[in-house]
C-alpha positions as CSV (number, residue, x, y, z in Angstrom):
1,X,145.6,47.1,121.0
2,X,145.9,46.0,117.6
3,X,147.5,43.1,116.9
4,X,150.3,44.4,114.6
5,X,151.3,47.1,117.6
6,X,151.8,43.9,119.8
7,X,154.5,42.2,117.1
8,X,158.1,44.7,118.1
9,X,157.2,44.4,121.8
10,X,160.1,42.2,123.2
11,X,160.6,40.6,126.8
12,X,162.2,43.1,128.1
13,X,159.2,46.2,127.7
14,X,156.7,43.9,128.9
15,X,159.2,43.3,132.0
16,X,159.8,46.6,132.7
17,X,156.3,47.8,131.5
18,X,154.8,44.6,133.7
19,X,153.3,46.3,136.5
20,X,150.5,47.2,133.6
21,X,150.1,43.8,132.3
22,X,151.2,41.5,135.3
23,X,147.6,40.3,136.0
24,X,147.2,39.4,132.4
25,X,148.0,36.5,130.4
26,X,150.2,38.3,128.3
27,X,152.8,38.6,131.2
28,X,153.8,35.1,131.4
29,X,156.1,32.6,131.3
30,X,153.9,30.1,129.4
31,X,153.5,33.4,126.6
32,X,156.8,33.5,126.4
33,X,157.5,29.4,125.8
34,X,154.7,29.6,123.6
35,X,156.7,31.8,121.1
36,X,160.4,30.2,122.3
37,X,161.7,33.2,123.9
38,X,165.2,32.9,124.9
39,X,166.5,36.5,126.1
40,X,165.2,40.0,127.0
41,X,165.6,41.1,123.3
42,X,163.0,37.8,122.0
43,X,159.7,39.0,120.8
44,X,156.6,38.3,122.8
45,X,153.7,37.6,120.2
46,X,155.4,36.5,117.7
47,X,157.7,33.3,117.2
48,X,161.3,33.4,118.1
């Protein structure tokens, strides 16, 4: 994936999508304090 795809995803495809990504890093909790994610609609690669 490119990185520009990755900027709209928000928590709450990544938690529904998860059962694709939940061995990976990018299906974290640490991801999502890393970019102070607060609610399902925060982005997940990009600051919040």
């Amino acid at each position: 994936m490119k990185q520009e795809e990755l900027h709209p995803v928000d928590i709450s495809v990544m938690f529904n999508d998860g059962k694709v990504m939940h061995n990976t890093s990018l299906y974290s909790q640490d991801q999502y304090q890393a970019v102070n994610a607060k609610t399902w609609a925060s982005k997940v690669f990009i600051k919040n």
